[in-house]
ROMI-667520 format. One record per atom (N, C-alpha, C): residue in one letter; x, y, z. Coordinates in steps of 0.2 Angstrom, whole numbers, padded with zeros to 4 digits, always signed. Last residue first. Example, Ala and Ser with C-alpha at 12.3 -4.5 7.8 and 13.67 -1.06 7.14 Angstrom:
residues 2
S+0064-0011+0035;S+0068-0005+0036;S+0064+0000+0039;A+0066-0028+0039;A+0062-0022+0039;A+0066-0016+0039;
END
This chain:
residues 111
X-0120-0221+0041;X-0126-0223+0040;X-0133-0223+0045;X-0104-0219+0033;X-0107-0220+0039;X-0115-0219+0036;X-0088-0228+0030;X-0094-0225+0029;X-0099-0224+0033;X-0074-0217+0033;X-0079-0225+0033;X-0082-0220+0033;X-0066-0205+0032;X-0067-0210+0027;X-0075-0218+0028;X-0064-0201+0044;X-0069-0198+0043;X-0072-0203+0036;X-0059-0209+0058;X-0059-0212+0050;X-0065-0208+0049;X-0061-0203+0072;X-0054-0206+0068;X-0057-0207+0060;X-0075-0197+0076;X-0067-0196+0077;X-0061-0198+0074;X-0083-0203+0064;X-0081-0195+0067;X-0076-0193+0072;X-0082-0217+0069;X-0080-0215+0063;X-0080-0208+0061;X-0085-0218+0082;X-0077-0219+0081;X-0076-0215+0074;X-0099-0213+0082;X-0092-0209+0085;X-0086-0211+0084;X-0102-0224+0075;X-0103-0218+0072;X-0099-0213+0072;X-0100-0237+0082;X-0095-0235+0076;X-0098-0227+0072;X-0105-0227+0098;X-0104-0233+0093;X-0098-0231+0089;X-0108-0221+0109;X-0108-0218+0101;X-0108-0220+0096;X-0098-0229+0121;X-0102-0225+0119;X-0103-0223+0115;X-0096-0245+0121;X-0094-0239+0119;X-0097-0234+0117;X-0098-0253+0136;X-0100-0251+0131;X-0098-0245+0128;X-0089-0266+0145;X-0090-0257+0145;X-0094-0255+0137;X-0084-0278+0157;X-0088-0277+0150;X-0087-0272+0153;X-0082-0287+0168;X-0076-0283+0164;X-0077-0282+0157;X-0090-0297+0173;X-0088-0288+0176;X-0084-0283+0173;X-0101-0307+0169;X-0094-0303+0166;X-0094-0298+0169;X-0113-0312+0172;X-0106-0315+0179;X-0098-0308+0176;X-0124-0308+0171;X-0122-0313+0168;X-0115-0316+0170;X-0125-0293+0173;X-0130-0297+0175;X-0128-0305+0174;X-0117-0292+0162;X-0113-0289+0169;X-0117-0294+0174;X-0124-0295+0150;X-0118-0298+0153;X-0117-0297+0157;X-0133-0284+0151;X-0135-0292+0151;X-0127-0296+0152;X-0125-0272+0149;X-0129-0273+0158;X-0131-0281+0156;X-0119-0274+0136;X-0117-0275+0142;X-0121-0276+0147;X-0132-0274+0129;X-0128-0281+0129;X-0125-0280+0136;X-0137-0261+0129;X-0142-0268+0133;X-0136-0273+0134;X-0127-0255+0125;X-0127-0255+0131;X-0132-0259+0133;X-0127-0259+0113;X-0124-0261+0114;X-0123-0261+0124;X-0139-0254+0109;X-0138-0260+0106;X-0134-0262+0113;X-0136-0239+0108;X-0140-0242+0110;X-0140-0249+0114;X-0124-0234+0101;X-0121-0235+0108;X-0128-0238+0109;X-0124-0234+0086;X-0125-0229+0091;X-0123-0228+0098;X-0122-0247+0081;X-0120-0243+0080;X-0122-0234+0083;X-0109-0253+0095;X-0119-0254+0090;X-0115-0249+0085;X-0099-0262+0106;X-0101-0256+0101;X-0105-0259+0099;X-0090-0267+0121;X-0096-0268+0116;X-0097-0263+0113;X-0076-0274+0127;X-0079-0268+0125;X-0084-0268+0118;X-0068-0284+0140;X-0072-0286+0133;X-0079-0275+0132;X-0054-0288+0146;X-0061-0281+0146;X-0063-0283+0138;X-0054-0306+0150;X-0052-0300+0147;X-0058-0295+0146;X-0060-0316+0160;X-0053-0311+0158;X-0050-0309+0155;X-0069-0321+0152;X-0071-0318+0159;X-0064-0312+0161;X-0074-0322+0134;X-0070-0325+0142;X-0069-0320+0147;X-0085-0333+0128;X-0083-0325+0128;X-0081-0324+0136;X-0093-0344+0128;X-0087-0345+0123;X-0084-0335+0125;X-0107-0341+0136;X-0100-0345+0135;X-0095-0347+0133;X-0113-0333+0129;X-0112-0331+0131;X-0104-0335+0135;X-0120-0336+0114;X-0112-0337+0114;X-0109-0334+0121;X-0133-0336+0116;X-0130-0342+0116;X-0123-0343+0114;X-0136-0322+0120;X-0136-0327+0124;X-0132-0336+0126;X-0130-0316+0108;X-0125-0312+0112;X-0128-0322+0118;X-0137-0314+0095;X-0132-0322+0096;X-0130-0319+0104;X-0143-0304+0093;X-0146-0308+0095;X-0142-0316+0094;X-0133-0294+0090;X-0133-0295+0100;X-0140-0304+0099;X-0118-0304+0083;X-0125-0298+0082;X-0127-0299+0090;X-0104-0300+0082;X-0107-0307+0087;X-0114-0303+0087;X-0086-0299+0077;X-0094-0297+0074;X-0098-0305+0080;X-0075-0292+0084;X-0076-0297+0082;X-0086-0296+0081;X-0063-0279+0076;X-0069-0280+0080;X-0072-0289+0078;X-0050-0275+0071;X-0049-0279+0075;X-0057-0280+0080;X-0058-0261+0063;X-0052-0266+0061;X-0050-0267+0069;X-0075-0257+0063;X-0067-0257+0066;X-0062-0263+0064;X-0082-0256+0048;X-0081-0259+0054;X-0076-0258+0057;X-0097-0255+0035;X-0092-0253+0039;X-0089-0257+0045;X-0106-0262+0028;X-0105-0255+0028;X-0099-0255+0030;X-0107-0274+0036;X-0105-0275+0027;X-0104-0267+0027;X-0111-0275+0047;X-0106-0275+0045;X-0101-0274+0041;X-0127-0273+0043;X-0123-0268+0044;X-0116-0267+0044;X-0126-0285+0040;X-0128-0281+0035;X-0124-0274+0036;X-0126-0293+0054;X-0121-0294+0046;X-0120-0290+0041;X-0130-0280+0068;X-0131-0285+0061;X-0126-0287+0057;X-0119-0277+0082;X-0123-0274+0074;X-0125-0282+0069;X-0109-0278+0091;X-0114-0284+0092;X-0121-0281+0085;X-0092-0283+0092;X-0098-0276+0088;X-0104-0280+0087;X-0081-0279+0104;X-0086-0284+0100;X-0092-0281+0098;X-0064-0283+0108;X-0069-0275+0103;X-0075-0282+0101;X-0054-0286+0120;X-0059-0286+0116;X-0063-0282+0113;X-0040-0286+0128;X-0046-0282+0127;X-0046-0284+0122;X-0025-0290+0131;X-0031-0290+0138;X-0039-0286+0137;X-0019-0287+0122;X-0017-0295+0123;X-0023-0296+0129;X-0018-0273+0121;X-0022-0278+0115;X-0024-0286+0116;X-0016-0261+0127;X-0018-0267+0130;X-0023-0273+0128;X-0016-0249+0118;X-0010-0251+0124;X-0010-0257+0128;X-0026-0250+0111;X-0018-0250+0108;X-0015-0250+0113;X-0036-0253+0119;X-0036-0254+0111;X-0028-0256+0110;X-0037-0241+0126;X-0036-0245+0129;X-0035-0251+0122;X-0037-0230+0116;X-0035-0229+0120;X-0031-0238+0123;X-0050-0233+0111;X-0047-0235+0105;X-0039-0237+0109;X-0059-0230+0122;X-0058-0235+0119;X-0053-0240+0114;X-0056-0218+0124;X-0054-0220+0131;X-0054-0227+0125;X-0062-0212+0112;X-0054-0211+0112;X-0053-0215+0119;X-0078-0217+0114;X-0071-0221+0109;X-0064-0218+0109;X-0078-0218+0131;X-0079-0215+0127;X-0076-0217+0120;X-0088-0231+0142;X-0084-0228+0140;X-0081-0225+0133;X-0096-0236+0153;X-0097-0235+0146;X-0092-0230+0146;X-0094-0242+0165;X-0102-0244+0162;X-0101-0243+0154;X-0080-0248+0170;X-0084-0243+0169;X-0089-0247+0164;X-0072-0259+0179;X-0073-0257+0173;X-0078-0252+0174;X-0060-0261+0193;X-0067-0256+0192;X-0068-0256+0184;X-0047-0261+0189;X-0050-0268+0194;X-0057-0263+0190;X-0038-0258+0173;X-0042-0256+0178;X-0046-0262+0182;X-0023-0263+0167;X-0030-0263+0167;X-0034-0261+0173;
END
C-alpha cells in the first residue's frame, strides 16, 4: 500500500488496488439508495454522502478507503471532507460508477 494516498485516482488504478489488496481497501459509494438500485460495484459499501458526517466514526483510519459518486463529483467533496477529518488514506475515484461501467461492465446500467 502506498504511505502518500493520492487525491484521486483512476478506476483501472482502483479496481487495480481492489484485487491485489482487498484485506487493506475500501470501496465506498457515497450515491443515493435510488441510485443504488440502478447499478453498483460488487463489493462497494453504500454510505449516501449526506450520512458521510455522522458515520465519520465508524469508517477506519487503516485502511485506503476509496470513494465513488456517480461521476466523480460527490465523491471528491467527500474525500477533501474526510482528509480534513484526520483520514489520509482516502482517494476519490475519478469518473465514478460511470467510468467503471465503460471500462469493465459495458452491461450495467448506466444513467
Amino acid at each position: 500500500m502506498p504511505e502518500n494516498y493520492p487525491l484521486e485516482l483512476s478506476v483501472e488504478e482502483a479496481r487495480h488496488l481492489l484485487a491485489t489488496h482487498p484485506e487493506g481497501v475500501r470501496l465506498i459509494d457515497v450515491r443515493e439508495p435510488h441510485e443504488w438500485e440502478i447499478c453498483r460495484i460488487p463489493g462497494a459499501e453504500l454510505i449516501p454522502m449526506r450520512q458521510i458526517p455522522e458515520r465519520l466514526g465508524s469508517l477506519p483510519k487503516d485502511k485506503h478507503l476509496l470513494i465513488h459518486c456517480h461521476h466523480g463529483g460527490r465523491s471528491l467533496r467527500v474525500t477533501e471532507f474526510l482528509r480534513t477529518r484526520g483520514h489520509a488514506a482516502v482517494s476519490n475515484v475519478a469518473g465514478g460508477i460511470d467510468a467503471w461501467a465503460l471500462a469493465f461492465d459495458p452491461a450495467m446500467p448506466r444513467y
